[in-house]
VOBA-1610 file (N, C-alpha, C; in pm, whole numbers, padded with zeros to 5 digits, always signed):
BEGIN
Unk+00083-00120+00000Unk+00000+00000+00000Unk+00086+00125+00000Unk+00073+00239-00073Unk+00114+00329-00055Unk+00037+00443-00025Unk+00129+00537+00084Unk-00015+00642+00086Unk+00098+00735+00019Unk-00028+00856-00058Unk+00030+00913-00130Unk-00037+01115-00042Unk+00046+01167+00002Unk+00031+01266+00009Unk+00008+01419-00043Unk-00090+01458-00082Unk-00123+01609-00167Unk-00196+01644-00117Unk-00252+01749-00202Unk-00332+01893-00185Unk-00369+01923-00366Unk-00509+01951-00340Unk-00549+01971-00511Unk-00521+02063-00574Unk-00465+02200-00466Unk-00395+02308-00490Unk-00233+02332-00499Unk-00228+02214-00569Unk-00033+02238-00556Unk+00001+02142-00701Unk+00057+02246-00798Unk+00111+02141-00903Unk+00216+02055-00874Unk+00270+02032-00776Unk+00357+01991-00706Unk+00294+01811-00702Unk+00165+01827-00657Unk+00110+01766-00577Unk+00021+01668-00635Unk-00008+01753-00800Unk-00108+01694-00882Unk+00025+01579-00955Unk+00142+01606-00924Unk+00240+01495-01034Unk+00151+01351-00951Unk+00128+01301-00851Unk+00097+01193-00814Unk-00022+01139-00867Unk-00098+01254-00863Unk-00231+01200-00922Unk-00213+01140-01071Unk-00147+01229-01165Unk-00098+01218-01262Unk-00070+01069-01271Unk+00050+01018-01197Unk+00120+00917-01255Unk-00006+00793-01211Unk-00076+00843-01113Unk-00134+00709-01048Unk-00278+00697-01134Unk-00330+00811-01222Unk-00455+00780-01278Unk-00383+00720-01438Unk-00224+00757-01466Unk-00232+00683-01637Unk-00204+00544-01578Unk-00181+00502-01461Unk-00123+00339-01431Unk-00289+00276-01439Unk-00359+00402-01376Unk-00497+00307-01342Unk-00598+00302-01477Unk-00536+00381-01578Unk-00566+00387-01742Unk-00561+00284-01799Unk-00438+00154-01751Unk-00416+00026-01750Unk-00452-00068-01713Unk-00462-00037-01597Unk-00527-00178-01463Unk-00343-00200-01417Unk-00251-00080-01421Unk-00130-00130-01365Unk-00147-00047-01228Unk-00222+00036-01147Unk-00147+00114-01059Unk-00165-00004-00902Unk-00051+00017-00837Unk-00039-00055-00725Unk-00113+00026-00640Unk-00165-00089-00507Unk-00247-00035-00406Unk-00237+00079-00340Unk-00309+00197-00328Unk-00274+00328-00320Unk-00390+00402-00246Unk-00350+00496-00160Unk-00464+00586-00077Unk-00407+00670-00079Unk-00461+00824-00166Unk-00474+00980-00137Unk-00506+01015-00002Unk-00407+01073+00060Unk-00384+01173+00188Unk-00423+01321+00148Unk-00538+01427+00246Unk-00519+01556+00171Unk-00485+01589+00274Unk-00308+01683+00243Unk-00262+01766+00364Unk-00368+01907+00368Unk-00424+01949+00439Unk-00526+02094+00449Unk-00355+02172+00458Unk-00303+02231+00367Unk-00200+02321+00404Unk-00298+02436+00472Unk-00384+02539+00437Unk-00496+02589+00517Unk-00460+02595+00636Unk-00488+02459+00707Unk-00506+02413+00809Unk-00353+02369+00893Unk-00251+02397+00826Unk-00093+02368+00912Unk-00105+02205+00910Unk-00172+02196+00818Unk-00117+02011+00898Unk+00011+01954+00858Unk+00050+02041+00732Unk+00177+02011+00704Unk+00321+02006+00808Unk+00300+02087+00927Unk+00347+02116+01023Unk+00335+01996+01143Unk+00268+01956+01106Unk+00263+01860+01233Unk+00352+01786+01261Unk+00340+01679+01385Unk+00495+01568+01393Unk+00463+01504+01339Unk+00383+01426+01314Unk+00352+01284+01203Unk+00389+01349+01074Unk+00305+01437+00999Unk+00392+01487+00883Unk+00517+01472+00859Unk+00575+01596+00935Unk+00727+01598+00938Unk+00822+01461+00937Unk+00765+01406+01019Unk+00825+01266+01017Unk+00830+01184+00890Unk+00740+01229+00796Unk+00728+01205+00645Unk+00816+01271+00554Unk+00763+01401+00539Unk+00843+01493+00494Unk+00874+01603+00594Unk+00991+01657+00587Unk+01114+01744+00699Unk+01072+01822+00630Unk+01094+01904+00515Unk+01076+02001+00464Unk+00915+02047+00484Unk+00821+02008+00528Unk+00695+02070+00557Unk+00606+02064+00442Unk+00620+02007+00325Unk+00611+02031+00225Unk+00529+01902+00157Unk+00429+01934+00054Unk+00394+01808-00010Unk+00446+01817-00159Unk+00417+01727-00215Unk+00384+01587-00204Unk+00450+01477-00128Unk+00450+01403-00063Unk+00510+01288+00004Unk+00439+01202+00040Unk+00525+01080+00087Unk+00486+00874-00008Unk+00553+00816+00137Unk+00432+00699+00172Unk+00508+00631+00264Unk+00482+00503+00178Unk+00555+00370+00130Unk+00527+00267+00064Unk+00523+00166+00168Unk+00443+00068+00217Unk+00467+00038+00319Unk+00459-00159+00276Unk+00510-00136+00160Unk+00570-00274+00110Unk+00645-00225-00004Unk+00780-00186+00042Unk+00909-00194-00029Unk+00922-00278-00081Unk+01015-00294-00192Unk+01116-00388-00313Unk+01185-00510-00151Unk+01231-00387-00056Unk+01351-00458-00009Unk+01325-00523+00107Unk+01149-00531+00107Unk+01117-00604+00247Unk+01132-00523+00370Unk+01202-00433+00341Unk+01247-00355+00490Unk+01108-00291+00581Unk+01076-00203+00646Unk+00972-00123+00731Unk+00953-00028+00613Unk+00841+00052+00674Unk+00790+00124+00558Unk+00863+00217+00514Unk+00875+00297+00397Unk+00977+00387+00351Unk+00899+00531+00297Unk+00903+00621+00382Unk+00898+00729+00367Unk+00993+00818+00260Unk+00934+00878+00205Unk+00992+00969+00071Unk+00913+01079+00053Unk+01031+01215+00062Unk+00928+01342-00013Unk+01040+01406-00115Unk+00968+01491-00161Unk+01030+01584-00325Unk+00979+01486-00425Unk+00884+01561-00484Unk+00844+01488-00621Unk+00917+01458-00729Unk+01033+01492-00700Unk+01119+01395-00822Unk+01190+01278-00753Unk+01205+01304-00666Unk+01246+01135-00604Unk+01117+01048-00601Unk+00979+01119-00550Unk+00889+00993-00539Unk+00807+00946-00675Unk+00856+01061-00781Unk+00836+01022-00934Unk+00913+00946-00978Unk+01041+00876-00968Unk+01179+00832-01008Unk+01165+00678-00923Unk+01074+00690-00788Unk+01033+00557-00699Unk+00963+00532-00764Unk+00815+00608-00766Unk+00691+00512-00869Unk+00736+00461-00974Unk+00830+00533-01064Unk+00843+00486-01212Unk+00899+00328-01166Unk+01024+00345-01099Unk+01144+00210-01117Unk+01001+00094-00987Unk+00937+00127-00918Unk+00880+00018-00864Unk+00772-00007-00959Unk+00698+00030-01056Unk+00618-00004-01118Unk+00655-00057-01284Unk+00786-00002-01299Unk+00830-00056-01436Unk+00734+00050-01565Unk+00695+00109-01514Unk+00647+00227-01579Unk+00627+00370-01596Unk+00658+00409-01725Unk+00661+00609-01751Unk+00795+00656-01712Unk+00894+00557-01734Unk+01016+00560-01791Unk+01096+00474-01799Unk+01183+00465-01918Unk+01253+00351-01994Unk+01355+00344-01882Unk+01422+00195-01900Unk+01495+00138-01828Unk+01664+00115-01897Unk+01669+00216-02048Unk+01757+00197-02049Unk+01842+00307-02002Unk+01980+00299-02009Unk+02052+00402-01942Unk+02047+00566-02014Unk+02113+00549-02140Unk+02050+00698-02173Unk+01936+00719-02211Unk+01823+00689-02188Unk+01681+00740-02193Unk+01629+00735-02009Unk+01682+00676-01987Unk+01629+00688-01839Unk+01680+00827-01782Unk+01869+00886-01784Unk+01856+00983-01769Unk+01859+01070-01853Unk+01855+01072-01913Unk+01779+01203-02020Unk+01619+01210-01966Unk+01570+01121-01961Unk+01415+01157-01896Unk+01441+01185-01715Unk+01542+01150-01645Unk+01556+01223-01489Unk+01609+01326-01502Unk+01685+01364-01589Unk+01775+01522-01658Unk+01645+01690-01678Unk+01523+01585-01708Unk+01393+01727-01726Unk+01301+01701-01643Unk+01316+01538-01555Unk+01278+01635-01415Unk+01363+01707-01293Unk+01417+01706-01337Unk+01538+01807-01245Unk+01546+01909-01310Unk+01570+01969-01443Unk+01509+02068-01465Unk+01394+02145-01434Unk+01276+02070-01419Unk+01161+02120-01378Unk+01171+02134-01260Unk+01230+02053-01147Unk+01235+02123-01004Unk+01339+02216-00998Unk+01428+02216-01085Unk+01511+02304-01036Unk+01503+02432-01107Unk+01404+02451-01173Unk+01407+02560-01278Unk+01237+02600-01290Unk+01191+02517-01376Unk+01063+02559-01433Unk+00974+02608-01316Unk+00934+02488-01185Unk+00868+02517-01079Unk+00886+02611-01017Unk+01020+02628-00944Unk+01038+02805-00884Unk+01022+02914-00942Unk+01083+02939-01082Unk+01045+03066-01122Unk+00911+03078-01159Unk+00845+02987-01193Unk+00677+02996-01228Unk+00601+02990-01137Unk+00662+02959-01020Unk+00576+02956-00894Unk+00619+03098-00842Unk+00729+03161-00856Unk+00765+03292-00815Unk+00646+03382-00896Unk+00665+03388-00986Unk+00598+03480-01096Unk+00453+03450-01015Unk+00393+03361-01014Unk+00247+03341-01014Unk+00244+03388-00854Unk+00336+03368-00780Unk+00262+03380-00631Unk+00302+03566-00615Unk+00415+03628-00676Unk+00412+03781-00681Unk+00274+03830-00741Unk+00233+03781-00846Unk+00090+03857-00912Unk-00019+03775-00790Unk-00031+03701-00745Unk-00164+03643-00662Unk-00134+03648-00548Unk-00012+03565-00446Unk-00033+03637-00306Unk+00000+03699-00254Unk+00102+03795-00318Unk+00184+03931-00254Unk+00062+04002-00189Unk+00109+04070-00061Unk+00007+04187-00011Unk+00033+04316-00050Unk+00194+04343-00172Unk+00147+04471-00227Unk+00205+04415-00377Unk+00201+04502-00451Unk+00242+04525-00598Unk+00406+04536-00609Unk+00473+04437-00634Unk+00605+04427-00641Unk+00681+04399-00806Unk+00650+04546-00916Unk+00682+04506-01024Unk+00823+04444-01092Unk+00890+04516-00967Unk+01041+04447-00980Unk+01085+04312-01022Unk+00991+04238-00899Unk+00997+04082-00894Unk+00888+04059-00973Unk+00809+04066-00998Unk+00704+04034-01124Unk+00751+04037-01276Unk+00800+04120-01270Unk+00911+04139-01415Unk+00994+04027-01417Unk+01072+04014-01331Unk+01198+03930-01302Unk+01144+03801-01304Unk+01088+03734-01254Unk+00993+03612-01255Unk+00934+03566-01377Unk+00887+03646-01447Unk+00805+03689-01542Unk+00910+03658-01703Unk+01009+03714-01653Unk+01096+03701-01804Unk+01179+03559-01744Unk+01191+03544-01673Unk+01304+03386-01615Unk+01167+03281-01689Unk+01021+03287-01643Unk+00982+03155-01653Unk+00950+03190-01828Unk+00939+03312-01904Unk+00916+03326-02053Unk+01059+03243-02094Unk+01158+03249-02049Unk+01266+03178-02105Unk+01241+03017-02079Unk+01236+02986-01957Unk+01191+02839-01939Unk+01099+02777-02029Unk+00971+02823-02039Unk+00925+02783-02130Unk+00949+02794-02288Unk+01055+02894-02343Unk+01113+02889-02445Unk+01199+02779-02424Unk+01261+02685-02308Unk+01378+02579-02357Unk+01280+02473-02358Unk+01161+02455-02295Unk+01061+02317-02281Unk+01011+02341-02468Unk+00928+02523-02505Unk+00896+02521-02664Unk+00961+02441-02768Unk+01126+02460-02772Unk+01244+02429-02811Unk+01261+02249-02833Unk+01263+02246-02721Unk+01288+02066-02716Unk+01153+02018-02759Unk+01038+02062-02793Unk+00918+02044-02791Unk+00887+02019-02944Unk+01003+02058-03016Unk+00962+02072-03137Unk+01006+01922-03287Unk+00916+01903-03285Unk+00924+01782-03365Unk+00877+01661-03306Unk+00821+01696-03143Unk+00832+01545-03054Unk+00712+01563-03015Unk+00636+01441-02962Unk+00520+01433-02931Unk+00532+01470-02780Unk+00677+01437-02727Unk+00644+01429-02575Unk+00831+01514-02530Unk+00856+01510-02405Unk+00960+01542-02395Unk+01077+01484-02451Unk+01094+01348-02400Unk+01169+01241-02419Unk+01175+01160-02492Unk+01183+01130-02597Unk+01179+01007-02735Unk+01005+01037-02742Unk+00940+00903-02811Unk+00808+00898-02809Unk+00717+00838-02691Unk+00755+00838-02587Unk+00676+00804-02496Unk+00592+00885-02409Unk+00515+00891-02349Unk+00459+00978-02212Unk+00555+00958-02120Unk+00622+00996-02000Unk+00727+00978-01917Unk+00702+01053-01829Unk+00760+01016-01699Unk+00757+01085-01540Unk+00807+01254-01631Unk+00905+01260-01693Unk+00916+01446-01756Unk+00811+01493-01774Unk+00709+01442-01839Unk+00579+01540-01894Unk+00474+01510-01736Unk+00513+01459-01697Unk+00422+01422-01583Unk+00488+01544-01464Unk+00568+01552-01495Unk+00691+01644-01373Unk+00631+01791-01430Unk+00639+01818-01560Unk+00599+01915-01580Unk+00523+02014-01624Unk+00420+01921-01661Unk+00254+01966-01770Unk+00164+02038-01623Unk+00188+01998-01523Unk+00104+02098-01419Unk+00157+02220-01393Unk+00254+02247-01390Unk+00316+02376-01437Unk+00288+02486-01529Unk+00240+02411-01668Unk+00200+02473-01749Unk+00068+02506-01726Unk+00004+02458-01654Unk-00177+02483-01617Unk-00201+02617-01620Unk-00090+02667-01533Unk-00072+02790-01492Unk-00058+02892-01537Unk-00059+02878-01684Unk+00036+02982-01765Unk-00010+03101-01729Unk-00155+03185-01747Unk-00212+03268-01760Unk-00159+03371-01633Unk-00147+03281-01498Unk-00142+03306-01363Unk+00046+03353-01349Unk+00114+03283-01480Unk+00253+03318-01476Unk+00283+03403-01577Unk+00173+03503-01607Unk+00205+03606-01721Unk+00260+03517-01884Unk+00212+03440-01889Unk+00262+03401-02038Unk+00145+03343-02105Unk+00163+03318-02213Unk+00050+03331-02358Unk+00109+03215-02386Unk+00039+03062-02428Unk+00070+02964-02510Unk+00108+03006-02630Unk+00042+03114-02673Unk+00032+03152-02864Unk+00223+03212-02886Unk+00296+03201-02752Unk+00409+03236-02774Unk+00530+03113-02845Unk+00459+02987-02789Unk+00525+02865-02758Unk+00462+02737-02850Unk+00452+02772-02997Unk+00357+02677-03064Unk+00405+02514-03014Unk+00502+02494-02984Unk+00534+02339-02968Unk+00483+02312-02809Unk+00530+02376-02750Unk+00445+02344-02584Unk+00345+02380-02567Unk+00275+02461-02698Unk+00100+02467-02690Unk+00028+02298-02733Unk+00091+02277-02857Unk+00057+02147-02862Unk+00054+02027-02797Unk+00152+02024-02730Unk+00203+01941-02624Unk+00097+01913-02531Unk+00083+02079-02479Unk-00004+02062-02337Unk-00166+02058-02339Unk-00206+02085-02490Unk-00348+02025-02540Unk-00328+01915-02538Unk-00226+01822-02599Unk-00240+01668-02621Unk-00255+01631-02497Unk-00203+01640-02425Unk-00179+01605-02275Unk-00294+01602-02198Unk-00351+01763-02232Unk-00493+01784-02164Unk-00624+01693-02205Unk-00594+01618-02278Unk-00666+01577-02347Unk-00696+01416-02252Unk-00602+01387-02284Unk-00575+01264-02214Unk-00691+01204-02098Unk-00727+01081-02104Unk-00845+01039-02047Unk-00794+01090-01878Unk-00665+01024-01867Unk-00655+01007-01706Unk-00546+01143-01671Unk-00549+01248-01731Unk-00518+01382-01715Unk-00657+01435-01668Unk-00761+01421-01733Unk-00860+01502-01704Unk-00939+01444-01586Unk-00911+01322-01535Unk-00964+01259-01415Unk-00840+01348-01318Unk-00725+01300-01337Unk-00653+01356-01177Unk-00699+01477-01161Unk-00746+01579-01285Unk-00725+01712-01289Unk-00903+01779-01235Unk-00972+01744-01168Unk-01092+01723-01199Unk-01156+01830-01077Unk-01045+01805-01001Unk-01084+01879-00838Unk-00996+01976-00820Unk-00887+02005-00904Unk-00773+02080-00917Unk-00805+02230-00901Unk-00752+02258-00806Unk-00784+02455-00708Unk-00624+02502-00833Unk-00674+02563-00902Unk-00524+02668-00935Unk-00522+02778-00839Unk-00384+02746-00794Unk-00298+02852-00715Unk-00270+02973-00740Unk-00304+03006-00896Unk-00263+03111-00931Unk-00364+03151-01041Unk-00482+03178-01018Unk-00596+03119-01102Unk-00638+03304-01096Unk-00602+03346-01016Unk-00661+03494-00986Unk-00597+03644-00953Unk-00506+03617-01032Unk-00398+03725-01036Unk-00452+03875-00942Unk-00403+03963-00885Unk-00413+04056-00819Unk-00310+04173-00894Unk-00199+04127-00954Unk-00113+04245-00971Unk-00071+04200-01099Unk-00040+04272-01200Unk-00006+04222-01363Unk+00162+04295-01287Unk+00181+04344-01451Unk+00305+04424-01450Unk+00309+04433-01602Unk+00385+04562-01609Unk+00384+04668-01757Unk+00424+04560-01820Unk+00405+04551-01965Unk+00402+04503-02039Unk+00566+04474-02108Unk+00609+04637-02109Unk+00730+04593-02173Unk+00902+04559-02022Unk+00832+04551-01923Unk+00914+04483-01857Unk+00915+04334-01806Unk+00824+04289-01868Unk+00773+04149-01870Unk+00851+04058-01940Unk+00882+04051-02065Unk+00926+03965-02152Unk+01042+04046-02262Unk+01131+03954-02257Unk+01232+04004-02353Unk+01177+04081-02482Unk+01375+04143-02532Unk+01280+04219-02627Unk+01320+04119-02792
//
């Protein structure tokens, strides 16, 4: 059994749903129960939490029948517990060596890149308590570039990584939900527009996605136009 820890408000959070509704697209996903942390509510804070994940933070996985027989195994950061589901299930990424990391190479990009600055951008325009165009700008042109290197690689391929669906597009298509909320226009990015229709499309995309709160759904503060995006 694994319990799987989120919040319907965290793209962070929706990667689990993600991977666990295309397994159940199959009849492959292993025994599994959704946890909702109420961030709201501090529960993320608590000692049982923490004891899960240290960082306070969701998404996080307790599997409580490991590969290795051992006691149950606690895991948080969604690219480690995306990189566990894949290799314990044998699925949504290849097993050979350079396709395996080349597909762990863009989700580490996406945590280390795409998610912060797009989560910067979106949380300066929605939960700042004043108007900070500085950092709205700045945010604003970092994630227009990010999504110019995802447009880029995007082009000619159905998916990130060779022809498959993979933990990458799974790491990072909730990200893109957001666009509107991160100051950017699909009509900028014809290859990651396509992408993230195909995607949206998808039977068991539109099931995980169904209860999904965007975080950044209601902007409060824009910013001028020509300090937004390169020239």
């Amino acid at each position: 059994m694994l319990d799987l820890y989120y919040n319907a408000g965290s793209p962070n959070g929706m990667k689990l749903k993600l991977f666990i509704e295309e397994l159940e697209e199959i009849g492959a996903a292993p025994p599994h129960r959704f946890i909702v942390v109420r961030i709201g509510a501090g529960e993320q804070h608590t000692p049982a939490f923490l004891a899960i994940s240290p960082n306070n933070k969701i998404p996080a996985m307790v599997d409580h029948a490991p590969a290795d027989g051992g006691a149950p195994l606690a895991l948080f950061e969604s690219a480690a517990i995306l990189q566990y589901l894949a290799e314990k299930t044998g699925r949504l990424m290849a097993t050979d060596l350079r396709t395996r990391f080349e597909t762990l190479q863009w989700v580490a990009w996406q945590v280390a890149g795409l998610g912060p600055m797009a989560g910067q951008s979106g949380w300066f325009r929605t939960h700042a308590t004043q108007a900070d165009d500085y950092a709205i700008a700045r945010y604003t042109r970092e994630t227009h570039r990010l999504y110019g290197v995802l447009d880029r690689r995007l082009e000619g391929r159905d998916f990130i990584v060779g022809d498959a669906y993979s933990i990458a597009d799974i790491a990072c298509w909730p990200w893109i939900v957001s666009h509107a909320g991160h100051g950017q226009s699909l009509d900028d990015f014809p290859n990651l527009k396509r992408w993230f229709e195909a995607i949206g499309r998808r039977p068991a995309t539109q099931r995980a996605f169904t209860e999904y709160d965007d975080p950044y759904a209601n902007p409060k503060f824009g910013v001028r136009a020509d300090d937004a995006l390169p020239a």
